[in-house]
C-alpha positions as CSV (number, residue, x, y, z in Angstrom):
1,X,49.2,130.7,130.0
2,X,45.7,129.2,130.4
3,X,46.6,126.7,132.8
4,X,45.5,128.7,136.4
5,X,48.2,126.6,138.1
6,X,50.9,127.8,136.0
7,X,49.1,131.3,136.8
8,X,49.9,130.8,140.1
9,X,53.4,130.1,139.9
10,X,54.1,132.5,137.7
11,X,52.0,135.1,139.4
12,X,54.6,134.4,142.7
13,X,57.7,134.4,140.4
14,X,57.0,137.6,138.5
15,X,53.8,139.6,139.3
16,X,53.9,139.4,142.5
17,X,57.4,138.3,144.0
18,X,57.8,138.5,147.5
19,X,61.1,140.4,147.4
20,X,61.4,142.4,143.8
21,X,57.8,143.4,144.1
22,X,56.0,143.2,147.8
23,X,59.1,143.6,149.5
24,X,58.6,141.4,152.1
25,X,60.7,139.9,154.6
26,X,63.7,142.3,154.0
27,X,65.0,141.3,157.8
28,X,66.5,138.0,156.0
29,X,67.3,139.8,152.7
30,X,70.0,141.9,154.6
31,X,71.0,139.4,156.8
32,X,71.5,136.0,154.6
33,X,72.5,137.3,150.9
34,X,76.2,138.0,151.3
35,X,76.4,134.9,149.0
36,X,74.4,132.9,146.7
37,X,74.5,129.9,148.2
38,X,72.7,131.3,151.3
39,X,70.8,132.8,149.4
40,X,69.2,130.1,148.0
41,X,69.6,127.5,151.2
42,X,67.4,130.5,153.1
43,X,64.9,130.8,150.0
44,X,64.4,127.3,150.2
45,X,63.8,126.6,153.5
46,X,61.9,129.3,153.2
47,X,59.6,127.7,150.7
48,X,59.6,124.0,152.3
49,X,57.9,125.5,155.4
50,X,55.7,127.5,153.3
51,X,54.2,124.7,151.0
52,X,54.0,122.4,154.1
53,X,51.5,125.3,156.4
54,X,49.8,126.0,153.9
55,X,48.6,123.1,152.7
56,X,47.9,122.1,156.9
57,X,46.1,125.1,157.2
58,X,44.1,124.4,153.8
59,X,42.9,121.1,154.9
60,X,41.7,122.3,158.0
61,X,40.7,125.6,157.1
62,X,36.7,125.1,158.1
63,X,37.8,123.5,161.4
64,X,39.7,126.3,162.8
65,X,37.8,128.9,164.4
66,X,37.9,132.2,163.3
67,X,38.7,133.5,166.9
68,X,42.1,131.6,166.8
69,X,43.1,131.6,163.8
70,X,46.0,133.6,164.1
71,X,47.4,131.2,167.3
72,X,46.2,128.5,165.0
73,X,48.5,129.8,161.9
74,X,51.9,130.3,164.3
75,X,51.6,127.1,166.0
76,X,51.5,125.2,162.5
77,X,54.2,127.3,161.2
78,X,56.5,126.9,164.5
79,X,56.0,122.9,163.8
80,X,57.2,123.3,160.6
81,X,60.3,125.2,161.3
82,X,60.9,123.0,164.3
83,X,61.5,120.2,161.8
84,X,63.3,121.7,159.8
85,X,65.5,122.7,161.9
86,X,65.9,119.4,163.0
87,X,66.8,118.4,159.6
88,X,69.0,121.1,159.1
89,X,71.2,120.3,161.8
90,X,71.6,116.3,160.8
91,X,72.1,117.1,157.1
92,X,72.8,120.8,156.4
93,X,76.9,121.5,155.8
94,X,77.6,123.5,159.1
95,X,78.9,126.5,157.3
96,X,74.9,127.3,156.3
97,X,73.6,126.9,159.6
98,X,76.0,128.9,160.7
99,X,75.4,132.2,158.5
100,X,71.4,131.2,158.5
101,X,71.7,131.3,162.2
102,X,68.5,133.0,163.9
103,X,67.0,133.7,160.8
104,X,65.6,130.0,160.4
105,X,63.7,130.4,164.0
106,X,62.2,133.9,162.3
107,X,60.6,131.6,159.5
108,X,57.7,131.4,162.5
109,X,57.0,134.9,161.8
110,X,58.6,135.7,158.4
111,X,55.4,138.2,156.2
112,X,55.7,136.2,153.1
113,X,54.6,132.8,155.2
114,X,51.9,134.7,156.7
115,X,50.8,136.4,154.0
116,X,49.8,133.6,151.4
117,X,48.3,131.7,154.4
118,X,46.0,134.2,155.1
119,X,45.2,135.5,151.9
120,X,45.2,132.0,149.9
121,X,45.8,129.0,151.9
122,X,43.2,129.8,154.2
123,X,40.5,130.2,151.9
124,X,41.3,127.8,149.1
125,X,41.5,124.2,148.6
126,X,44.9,122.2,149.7
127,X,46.2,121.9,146.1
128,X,46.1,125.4,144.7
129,X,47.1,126.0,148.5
130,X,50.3,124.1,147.4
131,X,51.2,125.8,144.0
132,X,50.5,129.2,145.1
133,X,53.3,128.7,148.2
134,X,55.0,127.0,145.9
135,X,55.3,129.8,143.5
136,X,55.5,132.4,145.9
137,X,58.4,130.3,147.4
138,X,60.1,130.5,144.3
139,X,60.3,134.0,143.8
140,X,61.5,133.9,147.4
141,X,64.3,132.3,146.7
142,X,64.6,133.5,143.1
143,X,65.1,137.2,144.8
144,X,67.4,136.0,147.5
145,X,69.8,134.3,145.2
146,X,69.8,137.4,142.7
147,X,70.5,139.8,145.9
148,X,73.4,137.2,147.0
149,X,75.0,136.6,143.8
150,X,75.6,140.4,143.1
151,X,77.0,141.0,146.6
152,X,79.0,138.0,147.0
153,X,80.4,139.0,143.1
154,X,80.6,142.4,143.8
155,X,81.9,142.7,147.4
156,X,84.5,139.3,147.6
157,X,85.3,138.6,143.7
158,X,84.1,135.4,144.1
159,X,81.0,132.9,143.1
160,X,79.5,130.2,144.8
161,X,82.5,130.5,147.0
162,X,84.7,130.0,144.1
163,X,87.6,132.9,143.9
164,X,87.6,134.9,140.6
165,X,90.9,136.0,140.8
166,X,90.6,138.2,138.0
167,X,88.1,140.4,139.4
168,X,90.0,139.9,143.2
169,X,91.8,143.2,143.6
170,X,88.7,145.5,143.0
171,X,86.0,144.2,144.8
172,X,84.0,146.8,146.9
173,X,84.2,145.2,150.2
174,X,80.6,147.4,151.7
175,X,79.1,145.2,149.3
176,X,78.8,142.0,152.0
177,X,77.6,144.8,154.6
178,X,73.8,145.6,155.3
179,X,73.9,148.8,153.1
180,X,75.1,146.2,150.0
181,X,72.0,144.7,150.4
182,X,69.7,148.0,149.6
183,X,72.3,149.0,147.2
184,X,71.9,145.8,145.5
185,X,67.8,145.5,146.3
186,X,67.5,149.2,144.6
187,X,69.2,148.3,141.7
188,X,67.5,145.5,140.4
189,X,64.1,146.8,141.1
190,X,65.2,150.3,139.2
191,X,66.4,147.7,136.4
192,X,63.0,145.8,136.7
193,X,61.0,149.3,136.6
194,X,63.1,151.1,133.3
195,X,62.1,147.7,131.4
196,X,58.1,147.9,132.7
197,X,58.5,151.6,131.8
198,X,60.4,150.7,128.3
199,X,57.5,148.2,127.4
200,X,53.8,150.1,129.1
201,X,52.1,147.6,126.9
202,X,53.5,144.1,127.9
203,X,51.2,142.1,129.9
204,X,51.8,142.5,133.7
């Protein structure tokens, strides 16, 4: 891919995703994923408050003084979630606020937000500010829906909340409990690894 934007994307989607390979934000990963639909609801809003900061913080970026930056960055970020809050509460089902509970609030300080503002958005222009968080807010959500697909499959029988009643009577019910999460989380990462290891020479 010669295009740097696609780079970007890409680079927040596979080289670099905040879940498979950074392991950020776990704290939502455990709490969130016991179905896909969270899943990707959390990923997402995840990623709307992401792409919104950082491109705020890019277009002021020379204004804000060093000394403050930090304050600068959580202020801009608790905005953000403040709104969407807001319009989570008007037009969100009730059944996701519910299970996203306190873990839209922790946006304000989730590592993955903080991380691309410092290390991109606060450096570079508002655009690639925009497609990097974008990216990054992709594999976000990519790895959240993975995590809560498998459990919600694994530990209810079920899809999207839809019953598979075929698979019903042997679901493993730990599977929608914290340790599910790791279980789950460890597995795909071991399945990600044995592939790298299975092709050393493909491009990272």
């Amino acid at each position: 891919m010669k295009n740097k934007y696609l780079l970007l994307i890409k680079n927040g989607i596979v080289d670099e995703n905040p879940v498979f390979v950074q392991l950020l934000a776990l704290c939502p990963l455990l709490a969130v994923t016991t179905s896909a639909i969270n899943g990707i609801a959390m990923g997402l809003s995840t990623t709307a408050v992401l792409i919104s900061a950082c491109m705020v913080i890019s277009l002021f970026r020379k204004l804000i003084p060093p000394e403050v930056r930090i304050a600068s960055f959580v202020v801009i970020v608790a905005g953000f979630v403040t709104i969407l809050q807001m319009l989570m509460n008007a037009y969100f089902p009730p059944a996701i606020n519910e299970a996203l509970g306190i873990y839209i609030p922790l946006i304000v300080v989730n590592c993955v937000v903080f991380a691309r503002i410092e290390i991109y958005a606060s450096k570079n222009r508002v655009f690639p500010s925009a497609i990097d968080a974008l990216g990054m807010g992709l594999g976000f959500t990519l790895g959240l829906f993975l995590v809560g697909l498998i459990r919600e499959f694994i530990g209810t029988g079920s899809m999207f909340g839809i019953e598979l009643n075929r698979y019903q009577p042997s679901h493993v019910g730990i599977m929608v409990l914290a340790p599910g999460a790791f279980f789950t989380l460890g597995g795909i990462i071991m399945t990600i690894n044995y592939f790298k290891m299975k092709n050393p020479g493909a491009k990272k």
